[in-house]
C-alpha positions as a Markdown table, in Angstrom:
| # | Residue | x | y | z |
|---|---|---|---|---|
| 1 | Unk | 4.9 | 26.1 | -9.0 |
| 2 | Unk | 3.0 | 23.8 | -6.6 |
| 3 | Unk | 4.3 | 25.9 | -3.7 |
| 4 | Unk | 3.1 | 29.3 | -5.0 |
| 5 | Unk | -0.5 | 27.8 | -5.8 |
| 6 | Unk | -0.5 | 26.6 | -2.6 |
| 7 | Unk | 0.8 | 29.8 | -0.6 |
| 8 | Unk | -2.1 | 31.5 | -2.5 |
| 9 | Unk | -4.2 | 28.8 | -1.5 |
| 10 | Unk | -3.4 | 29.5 | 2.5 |
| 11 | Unk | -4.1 | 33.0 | 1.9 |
| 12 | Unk | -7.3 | 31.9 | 0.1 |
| 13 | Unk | -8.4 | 29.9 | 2.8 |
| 14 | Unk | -10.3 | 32.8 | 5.4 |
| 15 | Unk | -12.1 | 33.8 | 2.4 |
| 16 | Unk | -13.6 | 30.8 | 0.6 |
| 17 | Unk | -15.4 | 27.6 | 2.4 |
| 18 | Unk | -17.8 | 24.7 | 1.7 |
| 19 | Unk | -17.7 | 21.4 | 4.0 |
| 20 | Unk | -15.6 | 18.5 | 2.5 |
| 21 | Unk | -17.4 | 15.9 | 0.5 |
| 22 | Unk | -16.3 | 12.7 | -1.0 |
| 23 | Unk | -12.8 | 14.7 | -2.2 |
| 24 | Unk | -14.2 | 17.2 | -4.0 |
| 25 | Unk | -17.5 | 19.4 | -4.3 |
| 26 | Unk | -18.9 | 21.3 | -6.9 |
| 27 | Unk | -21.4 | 24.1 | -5.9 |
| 28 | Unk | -23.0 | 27.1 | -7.9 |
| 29 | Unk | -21.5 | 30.6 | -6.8 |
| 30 | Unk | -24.6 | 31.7 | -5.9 |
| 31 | Unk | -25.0 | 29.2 | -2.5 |
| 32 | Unk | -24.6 | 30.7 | 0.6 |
| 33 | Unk | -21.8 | 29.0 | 2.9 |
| 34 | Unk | -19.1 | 30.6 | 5.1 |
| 35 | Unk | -16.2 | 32.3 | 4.0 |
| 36 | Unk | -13.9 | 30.2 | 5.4 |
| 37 | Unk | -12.3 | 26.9 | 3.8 |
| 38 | Unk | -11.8 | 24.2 | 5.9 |
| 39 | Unk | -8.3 | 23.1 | 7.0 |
| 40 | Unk | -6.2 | 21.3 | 3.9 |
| 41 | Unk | -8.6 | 22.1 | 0.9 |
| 42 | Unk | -8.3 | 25.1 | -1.5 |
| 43 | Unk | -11.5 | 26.6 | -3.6 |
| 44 | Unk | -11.2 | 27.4 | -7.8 |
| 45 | Unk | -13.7 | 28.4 | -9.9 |
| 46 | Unk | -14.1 | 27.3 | -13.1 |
| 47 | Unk | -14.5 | 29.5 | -16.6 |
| 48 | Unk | -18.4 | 29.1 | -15.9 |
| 49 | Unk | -18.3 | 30.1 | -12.4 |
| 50 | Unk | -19.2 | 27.2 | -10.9 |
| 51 | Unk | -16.8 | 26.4 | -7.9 |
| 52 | Unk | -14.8 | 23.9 | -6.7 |
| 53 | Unk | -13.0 | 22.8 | -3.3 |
| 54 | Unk | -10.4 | 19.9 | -3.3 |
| 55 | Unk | -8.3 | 18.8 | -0.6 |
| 56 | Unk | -4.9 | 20.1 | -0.6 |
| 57 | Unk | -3.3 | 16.8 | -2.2 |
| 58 | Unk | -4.7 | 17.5 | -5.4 |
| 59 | Unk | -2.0 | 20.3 | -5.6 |
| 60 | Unk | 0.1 | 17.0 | -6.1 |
| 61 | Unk | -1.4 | 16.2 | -9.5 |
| 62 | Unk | -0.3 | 16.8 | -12.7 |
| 63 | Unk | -3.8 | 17.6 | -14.2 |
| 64 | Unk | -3.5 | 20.2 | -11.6 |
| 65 | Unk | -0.5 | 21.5 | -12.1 |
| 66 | Unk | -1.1 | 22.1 | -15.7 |
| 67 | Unk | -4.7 | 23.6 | -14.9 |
| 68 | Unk | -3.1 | 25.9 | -12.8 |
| 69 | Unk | -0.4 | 26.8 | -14.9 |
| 70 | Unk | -2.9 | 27.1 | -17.8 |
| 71 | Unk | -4.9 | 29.6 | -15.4 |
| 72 | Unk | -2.1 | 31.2 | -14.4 |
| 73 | Unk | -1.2 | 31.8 | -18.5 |
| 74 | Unk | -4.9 | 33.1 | -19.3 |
| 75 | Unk | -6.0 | 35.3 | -16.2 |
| 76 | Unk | -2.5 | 35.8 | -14.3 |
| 77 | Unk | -2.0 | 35.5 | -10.6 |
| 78 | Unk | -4.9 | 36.8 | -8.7 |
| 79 | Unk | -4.0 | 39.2 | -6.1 |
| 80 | Unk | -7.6 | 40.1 | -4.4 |
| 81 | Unk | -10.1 | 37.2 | -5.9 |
| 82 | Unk | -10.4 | 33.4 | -6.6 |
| 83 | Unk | -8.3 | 31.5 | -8.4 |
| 84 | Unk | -10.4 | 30.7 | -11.7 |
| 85 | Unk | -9.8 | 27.7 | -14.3 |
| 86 | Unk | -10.4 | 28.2 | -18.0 |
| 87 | Unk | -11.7 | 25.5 | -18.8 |
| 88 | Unk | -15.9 | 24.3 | -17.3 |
| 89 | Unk | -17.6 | 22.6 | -14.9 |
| 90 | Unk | -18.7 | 19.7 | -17.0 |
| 91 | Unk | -14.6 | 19.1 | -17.7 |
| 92 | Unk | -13.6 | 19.7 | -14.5 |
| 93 | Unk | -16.4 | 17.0 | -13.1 |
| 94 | Unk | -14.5 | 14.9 | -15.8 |
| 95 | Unk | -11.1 | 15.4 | -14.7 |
| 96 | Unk | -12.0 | 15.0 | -10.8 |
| 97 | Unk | -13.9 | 11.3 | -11.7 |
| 98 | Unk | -10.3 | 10.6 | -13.7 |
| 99 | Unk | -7.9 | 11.4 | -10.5 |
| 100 | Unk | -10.8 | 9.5 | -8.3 |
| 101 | Unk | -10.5 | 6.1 | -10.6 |
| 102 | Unk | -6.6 | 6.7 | -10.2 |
| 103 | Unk | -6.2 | 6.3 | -14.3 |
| 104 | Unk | -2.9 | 5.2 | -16.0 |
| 105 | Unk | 0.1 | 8.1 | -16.4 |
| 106 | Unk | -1.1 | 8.0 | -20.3 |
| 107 | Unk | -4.3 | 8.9 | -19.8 |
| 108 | Unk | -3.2 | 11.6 | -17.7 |
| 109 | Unk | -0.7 | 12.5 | -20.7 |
| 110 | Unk | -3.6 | 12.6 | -23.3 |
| 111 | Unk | -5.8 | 14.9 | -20.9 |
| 112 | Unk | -3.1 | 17.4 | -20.8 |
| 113 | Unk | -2.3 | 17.1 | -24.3 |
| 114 | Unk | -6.1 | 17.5 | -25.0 |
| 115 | Unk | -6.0 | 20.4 | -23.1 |
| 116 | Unk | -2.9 | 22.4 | -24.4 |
| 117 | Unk | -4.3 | 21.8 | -28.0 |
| 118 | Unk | -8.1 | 22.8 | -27.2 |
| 119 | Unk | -7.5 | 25.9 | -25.8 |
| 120 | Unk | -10.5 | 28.2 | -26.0 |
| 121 | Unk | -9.7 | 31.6 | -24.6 |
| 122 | Unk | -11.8 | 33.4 | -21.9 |
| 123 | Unk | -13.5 | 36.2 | -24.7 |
| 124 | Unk | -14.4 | 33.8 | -27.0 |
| 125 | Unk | -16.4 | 31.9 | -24.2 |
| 126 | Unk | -18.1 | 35.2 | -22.6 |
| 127 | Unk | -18.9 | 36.2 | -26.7 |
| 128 | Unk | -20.8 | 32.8 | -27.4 |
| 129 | Unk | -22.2 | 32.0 | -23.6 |
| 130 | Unk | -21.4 | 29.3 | -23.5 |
| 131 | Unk | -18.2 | 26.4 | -22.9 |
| 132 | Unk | -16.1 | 25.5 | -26.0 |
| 133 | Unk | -17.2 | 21.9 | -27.3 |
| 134 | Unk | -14.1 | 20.8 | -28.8 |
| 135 | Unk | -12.5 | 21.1 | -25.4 |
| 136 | Unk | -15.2 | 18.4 | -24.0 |
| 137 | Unk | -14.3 | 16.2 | -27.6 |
| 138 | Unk | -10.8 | 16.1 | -27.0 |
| 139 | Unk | -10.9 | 15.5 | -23.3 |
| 140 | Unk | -12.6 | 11.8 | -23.5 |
């Protein structure tokens, strides 16, 4: 699964771009930067459209994998856009500051767990506007 994300990832990479930061940077869709990702990071978007670039060794992490998989479940395997994330940006900040600290293997567990169970599917978050608050509950 890893592979395939990031295979899409290398194909991503001439289209999508900001300059690394810290691990991670979150950026509004509407900034302009190149279209080009630098060398060894991959770009995602979250359900909100806020987007995110993360160094290629993220890929490694089972948040990750799950996100991805979860993505993958939701919106299937994009062929000609961004690889998007159903769940926001406020979560995602949340889940990068929990792979920064480096948190236990059960913390990581509950996260996922959290996730699978608080689902909220793309139309019910365009309908309301807004990101589903017992997925931000759950998560801490």
């Amino acid at each position: 699964m890893a592979r395939k994300w990031q295979k899409v990832a290398a194909i991503r990479r001439k289209r999508i771009s900001l300059p690394r930061s810290n691990g991670y940077i979150n950026t509004d869709t509407n900034s302009s930067s190149s279209s080009v990702a630098d060398k060894g990071h991959f770009v995602v978007y979250t359900a909100d459209q806020r987007r995110f670039v993360f160094p290629i060794v993220y890929l490694n992490n089972d948040i990750f994998r799950d996100l991805l998989k979860l993505s993958e479940e939701e919106f299937g395997l994009p062929s000609d856009g961004p690889i998007t994330l159903p769940v926001d940006a406020v979560f995602m900040d949340y889940v990068v500051s929990l792979i920064q600290r480096r948190t236990t293997k059960e913390i990581h567990k509950a996260l996922l767990m959290s996730i699978e169970n608080s689902r909220c599917s793309m139309p019910c978050w365009l309908q309301q506007e807004k990101p589903c608050q017992q997925l931000l509950i759950c998560g801490f």
